[in-house]
C-alpha positions as CSV (number, residue, x, y, z in Angstrom):
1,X,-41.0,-21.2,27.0
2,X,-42.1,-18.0,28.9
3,X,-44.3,-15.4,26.8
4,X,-41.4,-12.5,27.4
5,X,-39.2,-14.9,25.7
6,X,-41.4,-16.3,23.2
7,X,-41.8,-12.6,22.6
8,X,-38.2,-12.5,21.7
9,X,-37.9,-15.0,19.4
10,X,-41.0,-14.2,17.7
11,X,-40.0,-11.0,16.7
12,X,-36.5,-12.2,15.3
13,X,-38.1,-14.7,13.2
14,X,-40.6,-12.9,12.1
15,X,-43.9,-13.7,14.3
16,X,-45.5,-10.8,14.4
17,X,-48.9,-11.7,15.1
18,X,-47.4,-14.3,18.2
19,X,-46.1,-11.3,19.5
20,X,-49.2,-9.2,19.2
21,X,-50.7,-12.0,21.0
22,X,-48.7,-12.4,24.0
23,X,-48.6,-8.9,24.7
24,X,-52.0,-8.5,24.4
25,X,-52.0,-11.2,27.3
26,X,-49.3,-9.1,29.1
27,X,-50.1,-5.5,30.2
28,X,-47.2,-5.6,32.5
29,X,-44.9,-5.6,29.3
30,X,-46.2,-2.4,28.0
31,X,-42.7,-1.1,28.9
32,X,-39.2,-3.0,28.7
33,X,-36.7,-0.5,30.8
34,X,-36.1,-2.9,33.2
35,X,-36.2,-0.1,35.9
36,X,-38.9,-0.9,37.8
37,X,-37.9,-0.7,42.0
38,X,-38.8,-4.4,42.6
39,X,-37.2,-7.2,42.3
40,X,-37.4,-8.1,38.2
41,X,-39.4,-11.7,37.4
42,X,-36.9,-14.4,36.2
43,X,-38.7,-14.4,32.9
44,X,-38.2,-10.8,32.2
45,X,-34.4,-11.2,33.7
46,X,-34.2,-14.0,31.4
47,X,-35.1,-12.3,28.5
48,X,-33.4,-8.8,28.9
49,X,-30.3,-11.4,29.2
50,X,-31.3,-13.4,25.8
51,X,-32.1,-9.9,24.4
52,X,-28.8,-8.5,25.3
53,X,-26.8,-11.8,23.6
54,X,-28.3,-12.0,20.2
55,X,-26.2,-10.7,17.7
56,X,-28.9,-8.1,15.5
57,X,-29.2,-4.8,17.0
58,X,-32.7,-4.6,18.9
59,X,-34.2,-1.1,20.2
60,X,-37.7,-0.7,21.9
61,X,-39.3,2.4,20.9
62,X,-42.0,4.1,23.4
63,X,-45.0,6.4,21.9
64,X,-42.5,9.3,23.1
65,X,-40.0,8.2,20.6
66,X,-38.2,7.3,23.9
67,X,-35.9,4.5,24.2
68,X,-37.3,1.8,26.5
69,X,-34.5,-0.4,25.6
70,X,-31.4,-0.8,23.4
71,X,-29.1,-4.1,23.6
72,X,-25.1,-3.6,23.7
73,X,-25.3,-4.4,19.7
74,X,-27.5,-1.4,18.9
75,X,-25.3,0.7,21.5
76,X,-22.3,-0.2,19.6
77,X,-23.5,1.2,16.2
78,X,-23.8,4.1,17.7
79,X,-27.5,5.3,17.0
80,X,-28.6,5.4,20.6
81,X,-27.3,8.1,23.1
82,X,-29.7,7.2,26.4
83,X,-33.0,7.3,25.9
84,X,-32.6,8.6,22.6
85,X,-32.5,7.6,18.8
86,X,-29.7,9.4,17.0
87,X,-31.0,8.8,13.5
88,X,-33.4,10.5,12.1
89,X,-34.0,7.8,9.6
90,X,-34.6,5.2,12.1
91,X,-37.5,7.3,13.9
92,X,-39.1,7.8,10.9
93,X,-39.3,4.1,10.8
94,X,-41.0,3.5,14.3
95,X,-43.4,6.3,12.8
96,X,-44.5,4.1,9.8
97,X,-44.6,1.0,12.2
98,X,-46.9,2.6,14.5
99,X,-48.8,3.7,11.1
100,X,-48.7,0.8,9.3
101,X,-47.9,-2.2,11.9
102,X,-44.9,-3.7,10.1
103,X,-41.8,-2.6,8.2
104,X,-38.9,-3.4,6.3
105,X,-36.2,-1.0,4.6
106,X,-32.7,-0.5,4.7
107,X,-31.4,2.6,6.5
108,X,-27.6,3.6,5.9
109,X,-26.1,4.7,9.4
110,X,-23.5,8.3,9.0
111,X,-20.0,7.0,9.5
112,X,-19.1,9.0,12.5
113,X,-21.4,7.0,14.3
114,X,-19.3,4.1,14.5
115,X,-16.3,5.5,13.3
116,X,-15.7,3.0,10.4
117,X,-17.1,4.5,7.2
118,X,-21.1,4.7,6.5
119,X,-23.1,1.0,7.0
120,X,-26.3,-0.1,5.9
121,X,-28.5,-1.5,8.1
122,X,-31.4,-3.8,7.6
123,X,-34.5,-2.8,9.9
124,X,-37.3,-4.6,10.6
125,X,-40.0,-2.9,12.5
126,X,-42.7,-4.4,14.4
127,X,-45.5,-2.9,16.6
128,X,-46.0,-4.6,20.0
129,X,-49.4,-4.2,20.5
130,X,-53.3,-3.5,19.0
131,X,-52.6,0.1,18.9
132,X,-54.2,2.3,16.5
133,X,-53.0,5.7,14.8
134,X,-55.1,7.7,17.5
135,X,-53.2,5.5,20.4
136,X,-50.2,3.6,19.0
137,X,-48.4,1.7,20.4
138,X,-44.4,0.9,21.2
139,X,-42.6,-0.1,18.2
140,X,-39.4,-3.3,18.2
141,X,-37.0,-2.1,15.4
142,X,-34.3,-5.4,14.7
143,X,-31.8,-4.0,12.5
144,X,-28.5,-5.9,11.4
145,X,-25.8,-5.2,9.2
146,X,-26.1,-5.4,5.6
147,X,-23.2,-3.3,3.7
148,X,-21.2,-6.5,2.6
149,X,-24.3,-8.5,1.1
150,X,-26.0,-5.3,-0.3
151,X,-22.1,-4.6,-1.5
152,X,-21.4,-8.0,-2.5
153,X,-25.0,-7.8,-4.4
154,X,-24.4,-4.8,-6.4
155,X,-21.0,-6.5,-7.2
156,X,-22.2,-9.6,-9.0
157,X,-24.7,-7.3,-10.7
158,X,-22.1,-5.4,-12.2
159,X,-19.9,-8.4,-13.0
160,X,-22.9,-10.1,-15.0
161,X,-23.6,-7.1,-16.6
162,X,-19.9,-6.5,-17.6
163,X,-19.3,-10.4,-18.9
164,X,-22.6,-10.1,-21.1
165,X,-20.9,-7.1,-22.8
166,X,-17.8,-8.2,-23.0
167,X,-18.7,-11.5,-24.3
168,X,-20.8,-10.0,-27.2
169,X,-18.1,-8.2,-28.7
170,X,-15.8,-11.6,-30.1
171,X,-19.3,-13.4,-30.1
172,X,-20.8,-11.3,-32.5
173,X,-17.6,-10.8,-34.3
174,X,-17.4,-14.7,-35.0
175,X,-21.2,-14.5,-36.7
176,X,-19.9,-11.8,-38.6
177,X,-17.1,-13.2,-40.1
178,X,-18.8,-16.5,-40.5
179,X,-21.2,-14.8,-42.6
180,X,-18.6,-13.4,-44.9
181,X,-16.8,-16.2,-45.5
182,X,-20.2,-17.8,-46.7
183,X,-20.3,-15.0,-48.6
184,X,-16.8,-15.2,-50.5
185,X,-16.9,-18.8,-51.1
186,X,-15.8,-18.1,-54.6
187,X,-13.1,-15.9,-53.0
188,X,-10.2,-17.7,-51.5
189,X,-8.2,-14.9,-50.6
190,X,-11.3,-13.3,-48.6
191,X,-12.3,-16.5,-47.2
192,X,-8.6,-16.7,-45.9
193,X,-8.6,-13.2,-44.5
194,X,-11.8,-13.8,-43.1
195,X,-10.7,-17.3,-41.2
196,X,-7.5,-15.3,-40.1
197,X,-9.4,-12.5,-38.3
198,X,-12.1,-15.9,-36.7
199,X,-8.6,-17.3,-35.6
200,X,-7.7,-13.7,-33.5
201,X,-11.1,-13.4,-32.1
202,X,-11.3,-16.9,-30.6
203,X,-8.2,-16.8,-29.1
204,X,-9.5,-13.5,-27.9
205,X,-12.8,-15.4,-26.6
206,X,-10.8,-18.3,-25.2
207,X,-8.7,-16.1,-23.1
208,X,-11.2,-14.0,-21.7
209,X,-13.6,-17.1,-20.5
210,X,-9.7,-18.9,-19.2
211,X,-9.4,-15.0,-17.4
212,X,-13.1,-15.4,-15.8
213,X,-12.7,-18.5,-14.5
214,X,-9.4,-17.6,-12.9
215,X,-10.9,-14.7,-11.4
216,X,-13.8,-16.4,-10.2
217,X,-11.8,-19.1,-8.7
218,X,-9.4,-15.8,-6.7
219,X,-12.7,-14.3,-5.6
220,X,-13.5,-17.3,-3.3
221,X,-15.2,-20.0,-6.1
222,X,-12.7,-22.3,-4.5
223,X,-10.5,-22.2,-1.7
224,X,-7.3,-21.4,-1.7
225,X,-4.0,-23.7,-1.8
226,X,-2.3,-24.3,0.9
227,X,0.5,-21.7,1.1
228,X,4.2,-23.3,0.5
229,X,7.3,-21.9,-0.1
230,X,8.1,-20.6,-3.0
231,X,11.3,-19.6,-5.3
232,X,10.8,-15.9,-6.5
233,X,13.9,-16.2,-8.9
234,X,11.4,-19.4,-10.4
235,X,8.2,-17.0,-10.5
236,X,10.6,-14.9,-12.5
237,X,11.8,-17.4,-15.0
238,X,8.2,-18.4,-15.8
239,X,7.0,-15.4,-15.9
240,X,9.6,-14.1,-18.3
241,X,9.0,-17.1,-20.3
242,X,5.6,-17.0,-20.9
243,X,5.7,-13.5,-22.4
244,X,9.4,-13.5,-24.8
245,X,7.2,-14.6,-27.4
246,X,5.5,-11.8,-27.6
247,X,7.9,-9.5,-26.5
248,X,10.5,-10.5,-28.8
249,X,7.8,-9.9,-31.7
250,X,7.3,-6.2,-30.7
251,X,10.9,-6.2,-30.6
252,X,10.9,-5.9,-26.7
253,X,13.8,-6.7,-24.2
254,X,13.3,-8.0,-20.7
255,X,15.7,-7.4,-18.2
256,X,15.6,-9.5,-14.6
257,X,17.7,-8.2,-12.1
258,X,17.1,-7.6,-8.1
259,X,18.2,-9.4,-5.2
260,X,18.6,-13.4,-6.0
261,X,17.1,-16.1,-3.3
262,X,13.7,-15.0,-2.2
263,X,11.1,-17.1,-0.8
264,X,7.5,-16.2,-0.3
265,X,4.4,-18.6,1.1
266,X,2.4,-18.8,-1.4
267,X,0.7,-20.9,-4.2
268,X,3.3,-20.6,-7.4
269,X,0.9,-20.7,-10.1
270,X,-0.9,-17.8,-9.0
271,X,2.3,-15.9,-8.4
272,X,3.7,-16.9,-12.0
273,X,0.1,-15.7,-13.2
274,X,0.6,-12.3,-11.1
275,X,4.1,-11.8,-12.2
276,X,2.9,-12.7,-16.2
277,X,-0.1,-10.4,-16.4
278,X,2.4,-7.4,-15.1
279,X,4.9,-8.0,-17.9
280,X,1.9,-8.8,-20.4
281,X,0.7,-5.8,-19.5
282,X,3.9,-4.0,-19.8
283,X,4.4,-5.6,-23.2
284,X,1.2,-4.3,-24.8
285,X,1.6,-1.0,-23.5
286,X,5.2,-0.5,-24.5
287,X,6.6,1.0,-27.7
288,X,9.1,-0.9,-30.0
289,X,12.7,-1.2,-29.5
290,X,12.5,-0.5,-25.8
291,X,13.5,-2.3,-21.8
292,X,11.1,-4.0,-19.6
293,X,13.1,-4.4,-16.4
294,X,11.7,-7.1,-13.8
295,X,13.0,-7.5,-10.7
296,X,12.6,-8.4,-6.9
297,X,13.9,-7.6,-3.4
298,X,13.5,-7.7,0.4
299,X,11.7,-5.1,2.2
300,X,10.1,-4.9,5.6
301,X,9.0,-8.4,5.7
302,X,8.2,-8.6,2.2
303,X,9.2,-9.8,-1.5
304,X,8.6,-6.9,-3.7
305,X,8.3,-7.7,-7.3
306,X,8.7,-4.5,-10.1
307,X,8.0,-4.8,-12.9
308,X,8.7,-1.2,-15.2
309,X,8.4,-0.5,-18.7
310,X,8.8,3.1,-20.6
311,X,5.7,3.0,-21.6
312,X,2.7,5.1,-22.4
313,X,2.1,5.5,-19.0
314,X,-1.2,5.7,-16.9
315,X,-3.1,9.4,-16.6
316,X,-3.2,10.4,-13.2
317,X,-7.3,10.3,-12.8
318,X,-6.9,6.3,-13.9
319,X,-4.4,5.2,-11.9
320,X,-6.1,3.7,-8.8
321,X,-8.9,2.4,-11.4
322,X,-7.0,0.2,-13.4
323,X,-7.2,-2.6,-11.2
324,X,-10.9,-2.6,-11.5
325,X,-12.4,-5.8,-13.6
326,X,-12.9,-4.5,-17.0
327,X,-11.1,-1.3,-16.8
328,X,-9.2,0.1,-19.6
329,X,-8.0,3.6,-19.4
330,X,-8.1,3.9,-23.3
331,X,-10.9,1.7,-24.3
332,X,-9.8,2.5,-28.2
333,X,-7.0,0.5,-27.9
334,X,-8.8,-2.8,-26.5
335,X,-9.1,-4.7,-29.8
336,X,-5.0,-3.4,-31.0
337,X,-3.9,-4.7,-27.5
338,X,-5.9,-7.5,-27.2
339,X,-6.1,-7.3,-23.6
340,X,-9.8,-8.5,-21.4
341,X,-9.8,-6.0,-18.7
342,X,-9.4,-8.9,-16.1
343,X,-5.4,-8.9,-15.9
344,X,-4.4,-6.3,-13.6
345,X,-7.9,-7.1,-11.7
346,X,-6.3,-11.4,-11.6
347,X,-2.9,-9.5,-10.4
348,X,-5.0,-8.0,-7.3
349,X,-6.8,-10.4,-6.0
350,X,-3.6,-12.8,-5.9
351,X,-1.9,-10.4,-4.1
352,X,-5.1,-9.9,-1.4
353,X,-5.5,-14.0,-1.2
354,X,-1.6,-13.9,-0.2
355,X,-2.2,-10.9,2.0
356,X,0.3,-8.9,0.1
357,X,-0.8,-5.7,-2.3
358,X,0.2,-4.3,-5.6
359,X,0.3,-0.6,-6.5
360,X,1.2,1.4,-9.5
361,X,3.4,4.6,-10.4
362,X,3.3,6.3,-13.7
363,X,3.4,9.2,-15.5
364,X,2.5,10.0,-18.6
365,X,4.9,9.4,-21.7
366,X,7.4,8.1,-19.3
367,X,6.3,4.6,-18.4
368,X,4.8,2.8,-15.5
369,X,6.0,0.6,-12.3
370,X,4.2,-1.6,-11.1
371,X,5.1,-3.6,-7.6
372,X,3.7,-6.6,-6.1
373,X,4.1,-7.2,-2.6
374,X,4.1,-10.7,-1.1
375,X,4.9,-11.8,2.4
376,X,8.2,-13.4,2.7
377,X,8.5,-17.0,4.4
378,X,11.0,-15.8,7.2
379,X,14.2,-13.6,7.2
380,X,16.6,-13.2,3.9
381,X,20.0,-12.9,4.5
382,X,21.6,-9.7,2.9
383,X,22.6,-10.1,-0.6
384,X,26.1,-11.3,-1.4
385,X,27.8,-8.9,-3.7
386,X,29.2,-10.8,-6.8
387,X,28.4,-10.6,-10.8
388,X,24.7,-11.3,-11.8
389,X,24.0,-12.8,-15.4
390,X,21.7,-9.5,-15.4
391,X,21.6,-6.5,-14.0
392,X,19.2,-5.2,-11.4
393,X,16.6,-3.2,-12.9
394,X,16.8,0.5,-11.8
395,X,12.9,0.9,-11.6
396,X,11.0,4.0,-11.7
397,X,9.5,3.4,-8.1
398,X,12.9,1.9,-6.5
399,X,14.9,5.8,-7.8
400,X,11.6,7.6,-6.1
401,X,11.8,6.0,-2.7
């Protein structure tokens, strides 16, 4: 290997004192602008090339903050215009480097650099030579995209921090109540009471670790099925049937209406999960005596599935929130409802694994609808006009469009 290119490698992986070395041995690489009038050597050809094809952003600094070299994947962040640095940040670095002779930090790049939103950037600087603070040297910065791992990071942080909380809640309730039924063993109407409210936070506990793993499996713990055909009018059905029980306790009707025959790719169990957690939803958020309508049809190459209740409804500073894991815009009424947090979240994420969406509108005191959009699994023929055993459901959304 040739030292311009051992020089190379050493720096990505790390080798600083290799590369001290070689250049050390190598005056004539004191500068890498690959200007010089005569013909380059084949080793520093060679190298500009390799430096030009690695992925990581590379940038030679001169002692004149100068560029001496930038590769097409620092160019294409945007931080160098010529011979110049464009971030402030990033100078600062080669300062320390030169100071210090090695560096490591992460440096978040303005937006309008690259023109997709704000990126952090890992950056490792090196110093290429001996130099000292009186006579520094020029400085290698390496930098490469971090934003999803540092975002990723932050968001298993916040999960674990969010599942210890929300585990300690029907944990310590258990020890509670197991305390006071040891208590009022001479007591069996307490002791009853007492085994009653264990009962409610178990099934509480039980559903919120079934919910986690669900959502862990969505998030990519497993891949995803392979994509089929599937029934909407079936997702429906189960759907509705999973939650009459507890509708039909509060005293709830649902209605299923829309247009009959649709079929999506997708996997059905997550879609009959989707489609429940919306109507679960709606349930505990609905007064007595009152519709939930559910219903689907075609639009612009997809399935859209409503579901609308007339509700509390959603305040307008929550709305794009309650998808969030955890979220609940009225924490108060958490235990009443009985709800985890992790529903709406589930419904998401089933939705993005089947490149669909799901939104929300609600007001206030009037109810909420919320749609789920799923790609449909090729053209629908218009709907034949003809009794239904139910009628469509006139959602909130479907009146405002």
């Amino acid at each position: 290997m040739s030292p311009l290119v051992a020089l190379v490698v050493g720096l990505l992986l790390g080798g600083v004192v290799a590369a001290t070395v070689i250049i050390r041995s190598r005056p004539d690489l004191g500068r890498f602008s690959g200007d010089d009038p005569g013909s380059p050597a084949p080793e520093a050809a060679l190298t500009r090339r390799l430096v030009d094809l690695i992925d990581p952003a590379i940038v030679f600094v001169a002692t004149d903050d100068s560029v001496l070299l930038a590769n097409p994947a620092a160019r294409a962040l945007g931080i160098v215009r010529g011979d110049r640095l464009l971030v402030p940040e990033l100078l600062a670095v080669s300062h320390d480097v030169r100071r210090g002779g090695s560096s490591r930090v992460d440096v978040r790049l303005p937006g309008d650099l690259v023109g997709s939103g704000p990126r952090l950037v890992g950056v490792h600087g090196v110093r290429l030579d001996s130099g000292t603070v009186a006579r520094p040297g020029p400085v290698a910065l390496v930098l490469q995209d971090v934003t999803e791992a540092r975002r990723v990071e932050a968001v298993r942080r916040d999960f674990v921090a969010n599942v210890g909380h929300e585990l300690k809640t029907p944990v310590g309730a258990l020890a509670l109540l197991a305390e006071a039924i040891e208590g009022a063993a001479d007591d069996p109407e307490a002791v009853q009471r007492f085994a009653g409210r264990i009962a409610v936070e178990a099934d509480r506990l039980g559903r919120l670790v079934r919910e986690l793993i669900d959502l862990s499996r969505l998030q990519g713990g497993e891949p995803l099925p392979e994509l089929r055909p599937v029934d909407v009018d079936r997702v429906l059905a189960e759907a509705v049937d999973r939650t009459r029980t507890a509708a039909r306790a509060k005293k709830l009707d649902i209605v299923v209406g829309g247009q009959p025959g649709l079929v999506v790719r997708g996997v059905e169990s997550q879609l009959a999960t989707a489609v429940t957690n919306l109507l679960a939803n709606a349930v505990a958020y609905s007064a007595g005596e009152s519709r939930i309508a559910v219903g689907a049809r075609a639009r612009s190459g997809f399935a859209e599935i409503a579901v609308t209740d007339s509700g509390i409804g959603i305040p307008r500073a929550d709305r794009q929130r309650v998808f969030e894991r955890f979220y609940r815009v009225d924490q108060s009424r958490a235990s009443s409802t009985g709800g985890t947090g992790l529903g709406l979240a589930i419904v998401k994420h089933v939705a993005s694994n089947h490149g669909g969406s799901v939104s929300v509108w609600s007001e206030e005191g009037l109810g909420s609808t919320f749609t789920l959009r799923i790609p449909l699994a090729g053209p629908v023929d218009p709907p034949v006009a003809g009794p239904r055993s139910a009628p469509a459901p006139q959602t909130l959304e479907n009146e405002r469009s």
